[in-house]
C-alpha angles and dihedrals in degrees: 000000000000114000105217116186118211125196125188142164109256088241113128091220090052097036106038095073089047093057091070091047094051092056097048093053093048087044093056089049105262126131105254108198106188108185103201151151117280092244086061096052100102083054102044088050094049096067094060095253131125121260122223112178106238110163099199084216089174090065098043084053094056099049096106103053087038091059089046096037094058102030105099136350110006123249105201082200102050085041095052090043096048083054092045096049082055108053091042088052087045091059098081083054095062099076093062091037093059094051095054091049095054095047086047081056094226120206088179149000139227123196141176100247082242090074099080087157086069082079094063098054109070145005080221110117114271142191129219119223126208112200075170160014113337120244100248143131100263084053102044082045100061084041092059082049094068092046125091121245092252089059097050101045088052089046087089095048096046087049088059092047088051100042091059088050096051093048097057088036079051094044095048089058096043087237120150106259121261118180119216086259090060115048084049089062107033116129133172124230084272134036131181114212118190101208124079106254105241085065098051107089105256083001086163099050084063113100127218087284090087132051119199099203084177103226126344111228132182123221081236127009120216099265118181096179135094104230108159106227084168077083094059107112147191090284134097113277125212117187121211122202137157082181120226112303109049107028112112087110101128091171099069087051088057088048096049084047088059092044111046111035127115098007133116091273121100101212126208101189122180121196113179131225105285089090138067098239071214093078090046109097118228113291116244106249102264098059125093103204121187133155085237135018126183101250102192096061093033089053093056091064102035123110090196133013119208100205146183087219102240113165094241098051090037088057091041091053089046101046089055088041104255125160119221138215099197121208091183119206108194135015104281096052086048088064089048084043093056096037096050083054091047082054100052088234092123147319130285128214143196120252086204106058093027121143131158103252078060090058089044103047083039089057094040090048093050090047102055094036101088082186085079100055088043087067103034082052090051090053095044084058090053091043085056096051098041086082100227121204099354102061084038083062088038090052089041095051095041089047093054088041092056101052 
């Protein structure tokens, strides 16, 4: 029985694909060690793992400057700052970290390709997880095509800036030196990426060393809230979500309201906890509304799915077949907005510009396209065949085997 250790930010886009990962493991009988917030603890244990309270307070401290840091146009310095500033902050945490690993007695770890403090904390074997996009040229490339001008020519200067400050941070914990670059690039000998590789931006330029499973779905996720689905009927269903970080956008609500009532749809709309369902005027009465909904049983029976274009919503809707229409609300999920259009899995729109009579001709025109579910129906193929979270255990466990 081999103990494997996963770390992972408490964010729901980063944690969700490593829940199904977890049970199979334990299920194949392995020692599953999830070192995780308090708050994530019902999840974590569901899955059959152990929980070890680990608060990431370098990360909680960050929030703010990682909201502000992602909404909008991207900025490569003030992301690369807002990292480094965690990693260095993280630094005081290894040492107990360490402790409790080696009491845990650890074979391998497992860590969100966020945690760049994980390499930091053993010389064990260890395997990166992408709940995301892979750092990688092609990628960095698209990302410098949404800056100003202004933003790309300071990049190299504010590398340099950053690079002095992590040597003597790294020299005052007598820590072997890492620049920003980096840090931003670094890979393992294996890395699971949870997104099927014709939709990764270049996924065939990627080597062995890393193996697109596509989602990773359980059969059930953890699900604390009360949603009645018992209310969901015989028409069409659209699902609207701006997922959990960046959702206090009343205004869209307001919007989806205009565009969608009284209509033929029936609407489940979830609209998180960063807003007082008081200032919310009275849904029209075809809409479901709830601060949380439990997506993998609502997608399934979706015809349409209005989405922020997180990875992890925008691989849910795909894998039950369910065409998008993306209002993005950062950079990344610029980029997932762009690619699902150069797909022809949907249609993305701008936040900026935004208005309701644009949701309503984008969903009509998704509907009536049958182009769009073609191609949703072609992805959700690949993403079946990927394997998901089994042949990333299966990966995991024949790359440890092998060492």
């Amino acid at each position: 029985m081999t103990t494997y250790a996963i770390f992972c930010v408490p964010a729901h886009g980063h944690i969700n694909p490593t829940f199904a990962l977890a049970q199979e493991l334990v299920e194949r009988g392995e020692r599953v060690i999830y070192y995780q917030t308090e708050e994530m603890r019902p999840a974590v244990e569901a899955t059959g793992a152990l929980f070890r309270p680990y608060e990431y307070e370098a990360w909680k401290r960050q929030l703010p400057q990682v909201a502000s840091t992602l909404m909008g146009k991207p900025n490569l310095g003030a992301r690369i700052g807002m990292m480094t500033t965690m990693v260095l902050e993280s630094v005081k945490e290894i040492p107990q970290l360490l402790e409790q690993m080696t009491a845990d007695h650890v074979d391998c770890v497992l860590y969100d390709r966020t945690i760049m403090a994980a390499i930091f904390v053993s010389q064990l074997p260890a395997v990166q997880l992408s709940p995301s996009y892979v750092a990688s040229e092609h990628v960095f490339r698209q990302m410098a095509g949404l800056m100003t001008d202004a933003d790309r020519s300071a990049i190299p200067e504010q590398l340099a800036i950053l690079n002095e400050k992590l040597a003597r941070e790294f020299d005052t914990y007598n820590l072997p030196h890492y620049t920003a670059q980096e840090f931003l690039a670094r890979v393992e000998d294996l890395n699971i990426v949870f997104v099927p590789r014709t939709f990764h931006p270049a996924g065939e330029t990627f080597d062995e060393r890393f193996v697109f499973v596509g989602p990773s779905l359980p059969a059930r996720r953890y699900y604390n809230g009360d949603f009645p689905l018992e209310r969901l009927d015989k028409r069409p269903l659209l699902y609207i979500s701006l997922g959990t970080a960046f959702n206090n956008w009343l205004e869209f609500y307001q919007m989806c309201f205009e565009a969608f009532a009284q209509t033929e749809w029936q609407v489940v709309l979830s609209f998180g906890t960063r807003i007082d369902p008081a200032v919310l005027e009275e849904p029209p009465a075809n809409f479901l509304i709830a601060p949380h909904v439990p997506q993998l049983e609502v997608l399934p029976r979706a015809d349409l799915f209005i989405s922020h274009g997180g990875m992890n919503s925008t691989m849910e809707s795909l894998a039950f077949g369910v065409p998008l229409v993306v209002v993005p609300q950062m950079w990344e999920q610029e980029l997932t907005a762009r690619r699902v259009q150069e797909l022809g899995l949907g249609l993305a729109l701008d936040r900026n510009t935004l208005t309701a009579e644009q949701l309503r001709v984008a969903v009509e025109q998704v509907m009536h396209d049958t182009s769009f579910r073609e191609h949703v129906q072609g992805m959700q193929q690949e993403i079946r065949e990927a394997g998901g979270y089994q042949r990333a255990a299966s990966a995991i466990q024949t790359y440890l085997s092998s060492r």
